[in-house]
C-alpha positions as CSV (number, residue, x, y, z in Angstrom):
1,X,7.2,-3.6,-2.3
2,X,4.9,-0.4,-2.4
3,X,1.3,-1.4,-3.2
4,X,-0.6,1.2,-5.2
5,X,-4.6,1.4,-4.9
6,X,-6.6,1.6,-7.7
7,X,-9.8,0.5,-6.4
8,X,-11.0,0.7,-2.7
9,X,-9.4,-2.0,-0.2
10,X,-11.0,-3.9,2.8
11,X,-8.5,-4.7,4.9
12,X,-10.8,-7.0,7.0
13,X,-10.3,-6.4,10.8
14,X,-13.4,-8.4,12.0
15,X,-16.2,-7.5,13.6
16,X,-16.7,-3.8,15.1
17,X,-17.7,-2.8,18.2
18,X,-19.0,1.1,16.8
19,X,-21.7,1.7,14.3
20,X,-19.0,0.5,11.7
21,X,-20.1,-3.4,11.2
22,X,-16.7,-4.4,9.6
23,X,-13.9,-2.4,10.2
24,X,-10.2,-2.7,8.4
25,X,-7.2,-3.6,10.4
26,X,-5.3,-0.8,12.3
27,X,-2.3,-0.2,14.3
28,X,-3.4,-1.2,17.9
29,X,-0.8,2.0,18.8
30,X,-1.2,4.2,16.1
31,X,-4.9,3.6,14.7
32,X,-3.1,3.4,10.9
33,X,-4.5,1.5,8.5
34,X,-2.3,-1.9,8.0
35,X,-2.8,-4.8,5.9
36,X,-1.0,-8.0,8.1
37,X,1.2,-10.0,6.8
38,X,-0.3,-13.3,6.1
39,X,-2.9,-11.4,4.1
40,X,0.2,-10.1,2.0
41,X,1.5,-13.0,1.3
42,X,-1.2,-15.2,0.7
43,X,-2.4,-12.7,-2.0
44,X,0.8,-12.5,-3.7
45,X,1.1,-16.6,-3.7
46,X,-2.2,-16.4,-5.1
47,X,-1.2,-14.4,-7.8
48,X,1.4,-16.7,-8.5
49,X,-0.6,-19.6,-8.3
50,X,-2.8,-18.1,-11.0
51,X,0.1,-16.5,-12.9
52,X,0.8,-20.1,-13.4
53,X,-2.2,-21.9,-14.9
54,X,-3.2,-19.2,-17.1
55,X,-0.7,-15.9,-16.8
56,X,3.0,-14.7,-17.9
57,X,4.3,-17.9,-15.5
58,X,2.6,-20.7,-18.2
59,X,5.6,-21.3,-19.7
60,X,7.7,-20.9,-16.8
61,X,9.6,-24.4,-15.7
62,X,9.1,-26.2,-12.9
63,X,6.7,-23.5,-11.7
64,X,4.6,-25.0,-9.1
65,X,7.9,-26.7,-7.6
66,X,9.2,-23.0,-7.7
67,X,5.8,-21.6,-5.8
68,X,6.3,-24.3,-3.0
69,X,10.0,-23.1,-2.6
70,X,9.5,-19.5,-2.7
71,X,6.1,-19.8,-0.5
72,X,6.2,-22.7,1.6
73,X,4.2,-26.4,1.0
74,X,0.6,-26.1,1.6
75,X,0.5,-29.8,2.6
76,X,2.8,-31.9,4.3
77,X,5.3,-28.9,4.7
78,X,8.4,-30.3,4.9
79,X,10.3,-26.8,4.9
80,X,8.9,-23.0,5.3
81,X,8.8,-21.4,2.4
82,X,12.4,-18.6,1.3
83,X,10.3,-15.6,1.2
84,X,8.7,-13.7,3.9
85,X,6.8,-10.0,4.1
86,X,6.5,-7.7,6.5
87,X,2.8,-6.2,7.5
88,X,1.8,-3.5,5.0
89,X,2.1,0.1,6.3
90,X,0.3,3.1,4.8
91,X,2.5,5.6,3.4
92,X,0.3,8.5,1.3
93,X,-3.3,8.8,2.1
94,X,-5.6,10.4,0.3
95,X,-8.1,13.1,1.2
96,X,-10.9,15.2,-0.5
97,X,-9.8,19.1,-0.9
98,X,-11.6,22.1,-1.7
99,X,-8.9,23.1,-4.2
100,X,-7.8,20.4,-6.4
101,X,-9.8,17.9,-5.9
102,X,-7.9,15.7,-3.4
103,X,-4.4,15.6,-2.1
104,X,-2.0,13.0,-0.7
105,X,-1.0,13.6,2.8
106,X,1.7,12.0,4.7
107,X,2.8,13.1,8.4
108,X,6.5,12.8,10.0
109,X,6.0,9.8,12.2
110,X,5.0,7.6,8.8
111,X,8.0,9.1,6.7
112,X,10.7,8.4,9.5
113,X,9.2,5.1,9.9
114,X,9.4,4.8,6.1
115,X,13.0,5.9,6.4
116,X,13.3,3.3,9.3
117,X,11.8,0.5,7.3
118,X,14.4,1.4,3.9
119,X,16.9,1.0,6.0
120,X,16.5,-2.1,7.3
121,X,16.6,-3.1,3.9
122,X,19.9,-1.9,3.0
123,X,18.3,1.3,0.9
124,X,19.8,4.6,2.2
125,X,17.7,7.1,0.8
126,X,17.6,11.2,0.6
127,X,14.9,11.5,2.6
128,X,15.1,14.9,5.1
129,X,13.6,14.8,8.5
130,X,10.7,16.5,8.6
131,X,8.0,18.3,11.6
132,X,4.7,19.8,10.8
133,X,2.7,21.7,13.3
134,X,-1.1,21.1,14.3
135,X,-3.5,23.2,11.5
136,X,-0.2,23.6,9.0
137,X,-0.1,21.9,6.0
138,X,3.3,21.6,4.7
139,X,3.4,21.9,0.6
140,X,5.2,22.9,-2.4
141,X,5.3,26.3,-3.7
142,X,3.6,24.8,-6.8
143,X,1.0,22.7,-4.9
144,X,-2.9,23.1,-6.5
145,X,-4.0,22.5,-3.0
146,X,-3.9,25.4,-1.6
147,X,-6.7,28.5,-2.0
148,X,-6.2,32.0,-2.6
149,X,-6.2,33.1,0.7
150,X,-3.0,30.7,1.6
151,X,-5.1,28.2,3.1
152,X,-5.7,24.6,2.3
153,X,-9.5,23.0,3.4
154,X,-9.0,18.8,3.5
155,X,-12.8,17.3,4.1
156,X,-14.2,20.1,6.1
157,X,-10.9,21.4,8.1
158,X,-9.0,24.1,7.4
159,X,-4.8,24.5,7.4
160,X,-2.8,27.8,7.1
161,X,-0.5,26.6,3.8
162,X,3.0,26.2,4.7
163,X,5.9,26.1,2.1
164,X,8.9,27.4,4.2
165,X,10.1,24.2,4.1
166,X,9.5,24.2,0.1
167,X,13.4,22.2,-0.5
168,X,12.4,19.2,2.0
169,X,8.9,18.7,0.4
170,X,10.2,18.8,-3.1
171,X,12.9,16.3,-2.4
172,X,10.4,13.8,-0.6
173,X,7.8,14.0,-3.1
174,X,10.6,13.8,-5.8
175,X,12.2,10.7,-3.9
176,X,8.9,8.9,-3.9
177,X,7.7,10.2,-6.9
178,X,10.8,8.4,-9.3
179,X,10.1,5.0,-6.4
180,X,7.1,4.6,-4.9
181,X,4.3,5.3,-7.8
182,X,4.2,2.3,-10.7
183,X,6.1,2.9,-13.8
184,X,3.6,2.0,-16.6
185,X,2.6,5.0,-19.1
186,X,-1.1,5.0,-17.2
187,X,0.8,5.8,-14.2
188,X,2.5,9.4,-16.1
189,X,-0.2,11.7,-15.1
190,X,-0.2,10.4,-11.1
191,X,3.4,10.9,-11.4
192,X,2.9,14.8,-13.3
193,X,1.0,15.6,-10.8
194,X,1.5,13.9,-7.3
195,X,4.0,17.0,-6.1
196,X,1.6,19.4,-6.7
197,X,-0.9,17.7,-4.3
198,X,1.3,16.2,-1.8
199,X,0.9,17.9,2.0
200,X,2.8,16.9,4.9
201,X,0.5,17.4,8.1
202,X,1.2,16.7,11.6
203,X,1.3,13.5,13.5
204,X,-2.1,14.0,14.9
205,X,-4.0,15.5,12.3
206,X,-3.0,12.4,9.8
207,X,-4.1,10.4,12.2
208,X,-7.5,11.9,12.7
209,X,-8.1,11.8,8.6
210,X,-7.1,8.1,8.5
211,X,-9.1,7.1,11.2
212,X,-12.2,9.5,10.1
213,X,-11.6,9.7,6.1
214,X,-11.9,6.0,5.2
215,X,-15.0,4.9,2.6
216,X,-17.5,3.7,4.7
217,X,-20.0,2.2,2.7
218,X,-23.6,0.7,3.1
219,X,-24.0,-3.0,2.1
220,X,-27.1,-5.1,1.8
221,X,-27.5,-9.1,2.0
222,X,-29.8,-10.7,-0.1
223,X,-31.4,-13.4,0.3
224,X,-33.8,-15.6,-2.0
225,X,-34.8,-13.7,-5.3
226,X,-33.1,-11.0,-4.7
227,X,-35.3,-9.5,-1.7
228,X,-33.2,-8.3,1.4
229,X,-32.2,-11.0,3.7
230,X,-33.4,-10.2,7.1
231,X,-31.9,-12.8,9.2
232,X,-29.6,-12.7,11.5
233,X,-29.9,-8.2,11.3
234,X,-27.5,-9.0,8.3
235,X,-29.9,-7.1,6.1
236,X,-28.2,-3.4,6.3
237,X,-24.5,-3.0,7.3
238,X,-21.5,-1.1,7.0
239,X,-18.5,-2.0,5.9
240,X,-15.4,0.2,6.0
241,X,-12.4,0.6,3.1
242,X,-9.3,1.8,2.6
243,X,-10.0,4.4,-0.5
244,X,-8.8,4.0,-3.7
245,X,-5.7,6.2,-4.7
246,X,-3.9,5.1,-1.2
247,X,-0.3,3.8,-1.1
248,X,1.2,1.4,0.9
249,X,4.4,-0.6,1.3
250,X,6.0,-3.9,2.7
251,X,9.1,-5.4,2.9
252,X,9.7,-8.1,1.3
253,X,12.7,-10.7,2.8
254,X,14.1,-13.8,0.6
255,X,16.6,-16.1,1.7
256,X,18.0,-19.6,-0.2
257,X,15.6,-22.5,0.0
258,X,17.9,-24.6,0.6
259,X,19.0,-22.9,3.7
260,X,18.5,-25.3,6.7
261,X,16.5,-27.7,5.0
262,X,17.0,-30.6,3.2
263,X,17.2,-29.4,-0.7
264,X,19.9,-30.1,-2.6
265,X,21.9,-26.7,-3.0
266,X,22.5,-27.2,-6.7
267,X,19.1,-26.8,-7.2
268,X,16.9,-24.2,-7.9
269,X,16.3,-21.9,-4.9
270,X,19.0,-19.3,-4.1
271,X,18.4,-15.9,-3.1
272,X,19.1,-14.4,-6.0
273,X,17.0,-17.0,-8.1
274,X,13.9,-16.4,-5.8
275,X,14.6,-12.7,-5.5
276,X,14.4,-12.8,-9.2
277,X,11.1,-15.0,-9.2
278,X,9.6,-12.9,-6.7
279,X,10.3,-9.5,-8.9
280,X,8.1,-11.4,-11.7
281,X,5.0,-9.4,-9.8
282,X,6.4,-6.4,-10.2
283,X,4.4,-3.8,-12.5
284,X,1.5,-6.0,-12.0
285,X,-2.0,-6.1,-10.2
286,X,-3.3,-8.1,-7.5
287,X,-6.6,-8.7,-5.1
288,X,-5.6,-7.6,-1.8
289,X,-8.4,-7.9,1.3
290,X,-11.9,-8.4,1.0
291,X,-14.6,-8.6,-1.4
292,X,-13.0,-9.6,-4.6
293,X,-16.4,-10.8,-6.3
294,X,-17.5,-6.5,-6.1
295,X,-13.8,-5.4,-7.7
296,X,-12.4,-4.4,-4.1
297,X,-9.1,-4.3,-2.8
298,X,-7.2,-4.3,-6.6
299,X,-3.1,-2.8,-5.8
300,X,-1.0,-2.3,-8.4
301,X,3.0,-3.8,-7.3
302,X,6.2,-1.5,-7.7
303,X,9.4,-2.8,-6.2
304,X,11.6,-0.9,-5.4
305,X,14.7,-0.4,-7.9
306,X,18.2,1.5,-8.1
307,X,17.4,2.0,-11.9
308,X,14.0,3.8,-11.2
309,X,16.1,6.6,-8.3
310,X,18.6,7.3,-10.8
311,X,15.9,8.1,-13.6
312,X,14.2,10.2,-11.1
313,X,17.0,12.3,-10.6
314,X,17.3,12.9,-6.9
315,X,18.1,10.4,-4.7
């Protein structure tokens, strides 16, 4: 399930030690941004949930008996719920460039673990193994990134352009191009245009940018009409985000519902029926995170598909 960005995301990791006041969560290893999975999953049931009482899931029968079956019983659980998601992993990140406004990067380490993750999900995918060099920005011959002098400036540090390794980027960006990006028509000019701003840097370097290239913005509290609430120091702080235009992804496991527990198995509830159910999402937006009164943390869903690789082309 890749889980496209279109407004900024808080990812809410607590309280921060550093001048940041509320941080998002991160890979305790890797300092990645990650969106757990409990967050994941209580957003999509959510969307269900709401999908039902007002949405494309109104007419839908038995709906609420399907939610508990698919999701688990929020009271008196009897049985744990057929579907399951893994923690959200960032797989493009985006980052302001002198040429071309901004670019998507992505770094070896995060596409092998990509091609890790497809795996264990029974998707073999064309995707070559790739290494980038510290200060090298790995790109198409094509990419808008890069400046006249061959050299590419993301925020305010500059990479010698690389595109020796033109074939591997182009079949990459054209893999998750035709999988990875949404499919609605408001979706065509991302897709146009996402090979000729996608860089592959190296391990390190991504890391700096996603640890030091998130939105941090300033927030204040207010209190009674409207003047700043000065209790508690709550009256200026900062609040960090993941920035619109990022991309993640999560595995998403089903299983029967009936499996183990006491359902009748000619009911409603195999795999294939909440596979099905679950795939209802896909295409659609939901409030990931943080903040959803101020229009944070809205994702557009793609699942992945065979259809969508063979309409791409490459695969």
């Amino acid at each position: 399930m890749f889980l496209y960005a279109e407004t900024s995301v808080h990812l809410g990791g607590g309280e921060s030690l550093g001048a940041i006041d509320l941080a998002i969560q991160r890979e305790r290893h890797t300092d990645f941004p990650m969106g757990a999975s409990s967050g994941i999953k209580g957003a999509v049931r959510a969307w269900f949930e709401k999908a039902s009482q007002n949405g494309i899931l109104k007419q839908e029968p038995a709906v609420k008996d399907k939610i508990e079956r698919a999701f688990g019983q929020e009271q008196n659980s009897e049985y744990m719920g057929a579907t399951s998601f893994s923690d959200a992993r960032i797989l493009l990140f985006p980052v302001r460039s002198l040429a071309g406004v901004f670019a998507y990067i992505s770094c070896p380490i995060v596409l092998e673990r990509f091609r890790r993750d497809l795996a264990v999900a029974g998707i073999t995918a064309n995707l070559p193994p790739i290494s980038a060099q510290q200060g090298k920005a790995l790109g198409m011959t094509t990419n808008e990134n890069k400046t006249q002098n061959n050299k590419v400036v993301l925020e305010e540090f500059v990479f010698d352009f690389d595109e020796s390794k033109n074939a591997d980027v182009e079949t990459i960006a054209d893999w998750l191009k035709s999988n990875a990006f949404p499919c609605g028509s408001e979706y065509q000019f991302w897709k146009d245009n996402f090979e000729k701003h996608f860089l592959i840097v190296s391990d390190d370097d991504f890391r700096d940018f996603v640890k030091f290239s998130t939105e941090v913005q300033p927030r204040v509290k207010l209190g009674k009409g409207k003047s700043s609430d000065t209790q508690k120091d709550r009256n200026l702080f900062y609040q960090e985000n993941l920035p619109s235009d990022s991309l993640m992804y999560s595995l998403v496991m089903t299983q029967d519902a009936f499996e183990k527990v006491k359902i009748d198995p000619t009911e409603w509830g195999t795999v294939q029926e909440i596979d099905a159910f679950i795939k209802h999402l896909d295409g659609k937006r939901l409030q990931i995170g943080g903040d959803e009164s101020i229009g944070k943390g809205i994702m557009c869903v793609k699942f992945y598909s065979e259809s969508s690789t063979a309409q791409g082309g490459k695969k």
